[in-house]
mmCIF file of the C-alpha atoms, coordinates in Angstrom:
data_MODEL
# 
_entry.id   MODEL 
# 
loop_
_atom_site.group_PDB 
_atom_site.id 
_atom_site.type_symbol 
_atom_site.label_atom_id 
_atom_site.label_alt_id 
_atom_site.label_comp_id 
_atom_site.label_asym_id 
_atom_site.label_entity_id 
_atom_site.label_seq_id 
_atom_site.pdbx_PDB_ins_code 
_atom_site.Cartn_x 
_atom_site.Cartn_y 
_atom_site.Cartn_z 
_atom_site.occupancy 
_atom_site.B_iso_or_equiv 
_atom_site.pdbx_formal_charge 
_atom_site.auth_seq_id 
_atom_site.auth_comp_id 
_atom_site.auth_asym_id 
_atom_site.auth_atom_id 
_atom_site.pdbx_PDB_model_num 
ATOM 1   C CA . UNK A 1 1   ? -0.646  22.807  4.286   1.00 0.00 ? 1   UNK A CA 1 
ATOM 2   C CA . UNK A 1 2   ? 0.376   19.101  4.817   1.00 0.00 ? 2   UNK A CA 1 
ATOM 3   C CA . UNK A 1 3   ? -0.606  16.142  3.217   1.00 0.00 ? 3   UNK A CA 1 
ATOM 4   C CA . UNK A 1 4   ? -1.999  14.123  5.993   1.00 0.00 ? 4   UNK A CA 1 
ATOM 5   C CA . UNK A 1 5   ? -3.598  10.306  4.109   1.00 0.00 ? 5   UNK A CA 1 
ATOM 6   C CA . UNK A 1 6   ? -4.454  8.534   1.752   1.00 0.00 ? 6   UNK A CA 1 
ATOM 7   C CA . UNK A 1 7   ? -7.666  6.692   2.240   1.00 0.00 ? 7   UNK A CA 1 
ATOM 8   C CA . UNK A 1 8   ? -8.371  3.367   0.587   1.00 0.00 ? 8   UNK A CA 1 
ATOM 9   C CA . UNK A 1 9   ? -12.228 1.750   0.629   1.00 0.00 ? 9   UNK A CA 1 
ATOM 10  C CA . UNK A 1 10  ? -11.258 -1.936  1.227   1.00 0.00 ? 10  UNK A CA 1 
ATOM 11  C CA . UNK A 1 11  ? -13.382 -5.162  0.721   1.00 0.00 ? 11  UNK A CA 1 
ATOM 12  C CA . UNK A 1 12  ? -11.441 -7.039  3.561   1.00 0.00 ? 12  UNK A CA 1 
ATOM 13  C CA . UNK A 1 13  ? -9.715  -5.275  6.323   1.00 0.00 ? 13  UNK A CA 1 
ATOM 14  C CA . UNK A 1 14  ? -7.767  -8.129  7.491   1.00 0.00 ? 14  UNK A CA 1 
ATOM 15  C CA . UNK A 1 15  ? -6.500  -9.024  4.166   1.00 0.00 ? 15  UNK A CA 1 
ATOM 16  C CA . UNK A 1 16  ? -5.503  -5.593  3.655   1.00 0.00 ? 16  UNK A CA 1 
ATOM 17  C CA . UNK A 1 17  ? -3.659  -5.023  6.893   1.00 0.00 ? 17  UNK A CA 1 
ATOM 18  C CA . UNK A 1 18  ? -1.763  -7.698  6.236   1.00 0.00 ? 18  UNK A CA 1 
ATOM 19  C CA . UNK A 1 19  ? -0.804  -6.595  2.570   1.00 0.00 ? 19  UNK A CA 1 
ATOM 20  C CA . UNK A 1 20  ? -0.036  -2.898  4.612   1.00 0.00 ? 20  UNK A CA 1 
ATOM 21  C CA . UNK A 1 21  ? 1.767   -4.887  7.439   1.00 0.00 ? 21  UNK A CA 1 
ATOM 22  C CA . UNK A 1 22  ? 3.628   -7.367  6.111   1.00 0.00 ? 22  UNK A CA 1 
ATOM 23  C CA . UNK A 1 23  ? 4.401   -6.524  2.308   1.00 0.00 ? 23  UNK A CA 1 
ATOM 24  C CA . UNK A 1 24  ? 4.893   -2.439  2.813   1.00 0.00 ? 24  UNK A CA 1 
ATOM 25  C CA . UNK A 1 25  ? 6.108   -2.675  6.640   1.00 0.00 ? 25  UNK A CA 1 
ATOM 26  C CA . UNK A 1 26  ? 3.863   -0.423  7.906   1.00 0.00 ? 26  UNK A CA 1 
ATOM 27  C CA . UNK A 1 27  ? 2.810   -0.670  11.288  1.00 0.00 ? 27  UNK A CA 1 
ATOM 28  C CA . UNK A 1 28  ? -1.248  0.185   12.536  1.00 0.00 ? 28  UNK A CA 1 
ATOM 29  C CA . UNK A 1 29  ? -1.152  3.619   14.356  1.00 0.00 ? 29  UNK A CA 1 
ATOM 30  C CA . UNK A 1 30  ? -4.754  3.850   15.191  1.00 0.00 ? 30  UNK A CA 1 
ATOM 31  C CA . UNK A 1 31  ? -7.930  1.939   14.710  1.00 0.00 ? 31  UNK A CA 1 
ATOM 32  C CA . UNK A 1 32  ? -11.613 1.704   15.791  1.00 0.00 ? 32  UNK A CA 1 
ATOM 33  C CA . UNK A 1 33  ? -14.768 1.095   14.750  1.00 0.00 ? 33  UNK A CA 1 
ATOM 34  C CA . UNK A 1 34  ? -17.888 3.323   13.702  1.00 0.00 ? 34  UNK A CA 1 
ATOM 35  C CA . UNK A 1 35  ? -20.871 1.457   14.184  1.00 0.00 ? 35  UNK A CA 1 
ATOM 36  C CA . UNK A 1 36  ? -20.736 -1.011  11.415  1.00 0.00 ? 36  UNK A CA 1 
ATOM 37  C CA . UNK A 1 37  ? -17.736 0.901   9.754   1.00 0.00 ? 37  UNK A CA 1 
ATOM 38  C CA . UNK A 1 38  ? -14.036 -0.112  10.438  1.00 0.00 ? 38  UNK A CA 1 
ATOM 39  C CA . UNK A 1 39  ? -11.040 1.936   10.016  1.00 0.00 ? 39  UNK A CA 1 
ATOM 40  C CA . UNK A 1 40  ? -7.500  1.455   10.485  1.00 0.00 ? 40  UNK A CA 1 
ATOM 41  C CA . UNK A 1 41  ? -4.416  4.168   10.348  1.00 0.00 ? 41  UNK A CA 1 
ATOM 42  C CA . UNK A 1 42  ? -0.939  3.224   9.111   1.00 0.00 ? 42  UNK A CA 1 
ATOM 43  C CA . UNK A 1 43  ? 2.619   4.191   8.700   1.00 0.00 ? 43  UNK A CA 1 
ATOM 44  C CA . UNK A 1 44  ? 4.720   5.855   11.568  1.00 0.00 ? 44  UNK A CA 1 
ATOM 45  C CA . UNK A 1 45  ? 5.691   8.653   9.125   1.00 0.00 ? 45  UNK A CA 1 
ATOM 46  C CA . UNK A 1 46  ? 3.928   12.208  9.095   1.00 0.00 ? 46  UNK A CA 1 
ATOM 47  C CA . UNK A 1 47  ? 1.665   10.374  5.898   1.00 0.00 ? 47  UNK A CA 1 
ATOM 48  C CA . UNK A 1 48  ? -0.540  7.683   6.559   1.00 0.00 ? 48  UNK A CA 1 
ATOM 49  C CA . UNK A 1 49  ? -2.293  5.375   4.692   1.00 0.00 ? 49  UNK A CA 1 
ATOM 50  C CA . UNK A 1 50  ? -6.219  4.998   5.759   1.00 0.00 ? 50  UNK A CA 1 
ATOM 51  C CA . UNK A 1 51  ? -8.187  1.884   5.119   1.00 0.00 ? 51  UNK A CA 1 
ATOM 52  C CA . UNK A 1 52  ? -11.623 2.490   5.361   1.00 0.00 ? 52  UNK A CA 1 
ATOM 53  C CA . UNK A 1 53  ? -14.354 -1.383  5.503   1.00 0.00 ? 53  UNK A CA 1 
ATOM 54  C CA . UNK A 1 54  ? -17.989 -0.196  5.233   1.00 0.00 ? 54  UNK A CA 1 
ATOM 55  C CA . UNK A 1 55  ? -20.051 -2.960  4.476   1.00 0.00 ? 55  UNK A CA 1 
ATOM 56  C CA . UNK A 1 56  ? -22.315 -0.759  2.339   1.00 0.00 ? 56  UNK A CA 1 
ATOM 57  C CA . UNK A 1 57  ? -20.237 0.246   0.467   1.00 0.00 ? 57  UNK A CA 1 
ATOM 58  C CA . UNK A 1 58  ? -17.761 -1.109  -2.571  1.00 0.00 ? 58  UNK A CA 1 
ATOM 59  C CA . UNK A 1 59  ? -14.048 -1.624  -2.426  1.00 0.00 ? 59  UNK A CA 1 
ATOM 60  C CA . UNK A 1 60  ? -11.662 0.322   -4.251  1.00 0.00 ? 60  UNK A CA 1 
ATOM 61  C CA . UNK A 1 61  ? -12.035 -2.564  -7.340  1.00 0.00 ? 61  UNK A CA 1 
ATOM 62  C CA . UNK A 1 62  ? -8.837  -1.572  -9.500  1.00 0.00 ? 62  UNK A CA 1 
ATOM 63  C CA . UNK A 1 63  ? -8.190  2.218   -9.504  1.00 0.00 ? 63  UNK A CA 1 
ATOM 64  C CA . UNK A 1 64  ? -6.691  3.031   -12.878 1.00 0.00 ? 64  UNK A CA 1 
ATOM 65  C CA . UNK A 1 65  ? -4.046  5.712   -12.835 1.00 0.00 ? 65  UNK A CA 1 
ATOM 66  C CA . UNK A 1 66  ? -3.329  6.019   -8.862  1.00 0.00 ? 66  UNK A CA 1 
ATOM 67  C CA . UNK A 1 67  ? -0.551  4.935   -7.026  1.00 0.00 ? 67  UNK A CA 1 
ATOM 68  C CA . UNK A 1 68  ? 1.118   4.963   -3.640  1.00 0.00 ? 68  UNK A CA 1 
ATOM 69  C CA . UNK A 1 69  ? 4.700   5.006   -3.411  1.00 0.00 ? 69  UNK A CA 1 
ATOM 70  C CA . UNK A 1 70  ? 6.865   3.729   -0.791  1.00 0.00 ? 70  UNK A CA 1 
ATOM 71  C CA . UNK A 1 71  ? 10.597  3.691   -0.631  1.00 0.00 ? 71  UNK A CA 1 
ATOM 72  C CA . UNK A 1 72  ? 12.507  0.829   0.526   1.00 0.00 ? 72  UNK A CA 1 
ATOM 73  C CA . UNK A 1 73  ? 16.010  0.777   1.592   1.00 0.00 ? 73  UNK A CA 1 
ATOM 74  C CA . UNK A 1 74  ? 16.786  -2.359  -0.804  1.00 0.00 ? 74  UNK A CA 1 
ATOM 75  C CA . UNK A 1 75  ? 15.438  -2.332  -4.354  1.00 0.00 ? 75  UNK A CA 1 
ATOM 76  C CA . UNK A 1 76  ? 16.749  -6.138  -4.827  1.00 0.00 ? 76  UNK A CA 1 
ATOM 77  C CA . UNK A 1 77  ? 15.330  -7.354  -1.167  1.00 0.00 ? 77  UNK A CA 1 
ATOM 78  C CA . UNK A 1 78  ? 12.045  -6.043  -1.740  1.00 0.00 ? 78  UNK A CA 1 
ATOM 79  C CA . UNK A 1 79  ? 11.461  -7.651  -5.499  1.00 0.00 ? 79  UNK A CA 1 
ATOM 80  C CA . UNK A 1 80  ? 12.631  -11.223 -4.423  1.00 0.00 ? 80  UNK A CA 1 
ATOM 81  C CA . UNK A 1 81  ? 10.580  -10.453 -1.127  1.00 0.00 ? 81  UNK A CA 1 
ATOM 82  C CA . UNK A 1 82  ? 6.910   -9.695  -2.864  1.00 0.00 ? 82  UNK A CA 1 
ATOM 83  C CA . UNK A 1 83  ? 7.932   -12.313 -5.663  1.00 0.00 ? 83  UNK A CA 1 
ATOM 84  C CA . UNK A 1 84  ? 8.325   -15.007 -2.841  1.00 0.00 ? 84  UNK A CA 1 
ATOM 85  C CA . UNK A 1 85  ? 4.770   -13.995 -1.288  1.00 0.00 ? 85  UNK A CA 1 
ATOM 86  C CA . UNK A 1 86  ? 3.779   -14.525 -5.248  1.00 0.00 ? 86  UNK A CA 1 
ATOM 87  C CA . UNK A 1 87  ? 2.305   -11.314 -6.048  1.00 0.00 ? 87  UNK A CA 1 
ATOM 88  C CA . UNK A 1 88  ? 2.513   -10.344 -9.753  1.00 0.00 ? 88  UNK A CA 1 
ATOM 89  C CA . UNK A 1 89  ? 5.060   -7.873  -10.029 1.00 0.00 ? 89  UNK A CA 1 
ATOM 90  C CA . UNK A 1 90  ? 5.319   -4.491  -13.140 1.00 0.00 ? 90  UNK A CA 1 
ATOM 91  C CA . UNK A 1 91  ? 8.448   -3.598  -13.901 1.00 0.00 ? 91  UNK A CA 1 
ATOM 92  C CA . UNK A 1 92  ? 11.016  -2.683  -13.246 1.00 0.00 ? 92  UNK A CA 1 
ATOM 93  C CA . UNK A 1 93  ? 11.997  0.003   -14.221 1.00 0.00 ? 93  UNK A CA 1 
ATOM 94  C CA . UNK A 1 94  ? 14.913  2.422   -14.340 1.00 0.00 ? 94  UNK A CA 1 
ATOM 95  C CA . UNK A 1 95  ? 13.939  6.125   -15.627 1.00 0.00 ? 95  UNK A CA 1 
ATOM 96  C CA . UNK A 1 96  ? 17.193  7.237   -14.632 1.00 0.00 ? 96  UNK A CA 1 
ATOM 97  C CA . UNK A 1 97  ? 20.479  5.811   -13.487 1.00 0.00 ? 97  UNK A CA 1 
ATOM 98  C CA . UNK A 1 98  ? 19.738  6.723   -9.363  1.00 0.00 ? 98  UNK A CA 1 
ATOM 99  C CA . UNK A 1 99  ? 15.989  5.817   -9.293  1.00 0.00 ? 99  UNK A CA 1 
ATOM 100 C CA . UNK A 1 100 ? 14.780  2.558   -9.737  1.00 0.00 ? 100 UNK A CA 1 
ATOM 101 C CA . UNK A 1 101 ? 10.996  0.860   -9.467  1.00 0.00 ? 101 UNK A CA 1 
ATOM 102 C CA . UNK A 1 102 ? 8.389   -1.494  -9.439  1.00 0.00 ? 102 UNK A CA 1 
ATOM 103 C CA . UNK A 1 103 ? 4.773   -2.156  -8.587  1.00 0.00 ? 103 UNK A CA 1 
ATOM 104 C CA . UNK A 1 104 ? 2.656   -4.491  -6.968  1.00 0.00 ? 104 UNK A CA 1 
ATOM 105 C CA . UNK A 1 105 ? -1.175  -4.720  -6.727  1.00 0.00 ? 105 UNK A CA 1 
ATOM 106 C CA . UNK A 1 106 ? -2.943  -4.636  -3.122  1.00 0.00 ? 106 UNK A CA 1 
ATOM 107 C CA . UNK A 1 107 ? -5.641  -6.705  -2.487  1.00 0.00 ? 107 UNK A CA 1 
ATOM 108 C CA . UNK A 1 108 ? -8.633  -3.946  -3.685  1.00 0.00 ? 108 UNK A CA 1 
ATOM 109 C CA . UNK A 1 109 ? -6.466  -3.197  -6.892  1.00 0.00 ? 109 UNK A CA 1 
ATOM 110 C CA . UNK A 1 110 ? -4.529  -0.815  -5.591  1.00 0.00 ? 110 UNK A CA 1 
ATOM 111 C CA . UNK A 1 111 ? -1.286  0.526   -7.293  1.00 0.00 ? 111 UNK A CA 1 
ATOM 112 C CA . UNK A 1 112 ? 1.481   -0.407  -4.951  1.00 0.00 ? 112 UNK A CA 1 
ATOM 113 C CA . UNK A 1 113 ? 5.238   1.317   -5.914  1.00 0.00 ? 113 UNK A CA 1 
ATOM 114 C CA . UNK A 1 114 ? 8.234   0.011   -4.043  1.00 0.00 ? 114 UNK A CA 1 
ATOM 115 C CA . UNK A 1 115 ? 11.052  2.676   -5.091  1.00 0.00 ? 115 UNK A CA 1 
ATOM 116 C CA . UNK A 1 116 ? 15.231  3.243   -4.528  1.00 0.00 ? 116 UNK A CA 1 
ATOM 117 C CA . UNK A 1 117 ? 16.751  6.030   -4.825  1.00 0.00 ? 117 UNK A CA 1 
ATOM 118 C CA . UNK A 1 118 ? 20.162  6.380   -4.456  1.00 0.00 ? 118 UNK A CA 1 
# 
């Protein structure tokens, strides 16, 4: 068995592809529409993240005790990055001497976790 996605109920699809797009990098793989309900694939990995924009129903609105994490190649490029776009950063943190981390909200409240491992 694979892990395939993750799906996330957004408020705002456009405001959430570009938190996906432009503060994690990852790039739409697929998207349409259901009737009223829009929903957008991304990542170019074998795990993708799905955002999901029914009108009738709520966003995700803060989900306590889930995360995504994504690594990045730079730990240091990727704080000042998501400092500069002014989103409140946790952290970070350093559990052990070849891991380092830090998280970021998305725009539904969403547990973001940029990562290095070395």
């Amino acid at each position: 068995m694979k892990f395939n996605w993750c799906t996330i109920t957004v408020g705002d699809m456009e405001e959430s592809l570009e938190f996906y797009q432009k503060i994690v990098g990852l790039e739409v793989s697929q998207e349409f529409t259901l009737e009223e309900v829009e929903i957008a694939f991304l990542g170019s990995g074998e795990t993708k993240v799905e955002l999901i924009f029914d009108p009738n129903k709520d966003a995700a609105n803060n989900p306590e005790g889930i995360s995504l994490g994504f690594e990045v190649d730079s730990f240091d490029e990727q704080l000042d990055f998501v400092k500069e776009e002014g989103l409140e950063v946790v952290g970070p943190f350093q559990p052990v001497p070849n891991i380092r981390f830090f998280f970021v909200k998305d725009p539904n409240g969403v547990s973001i976790q940029f990562v290095e491992q070395n």
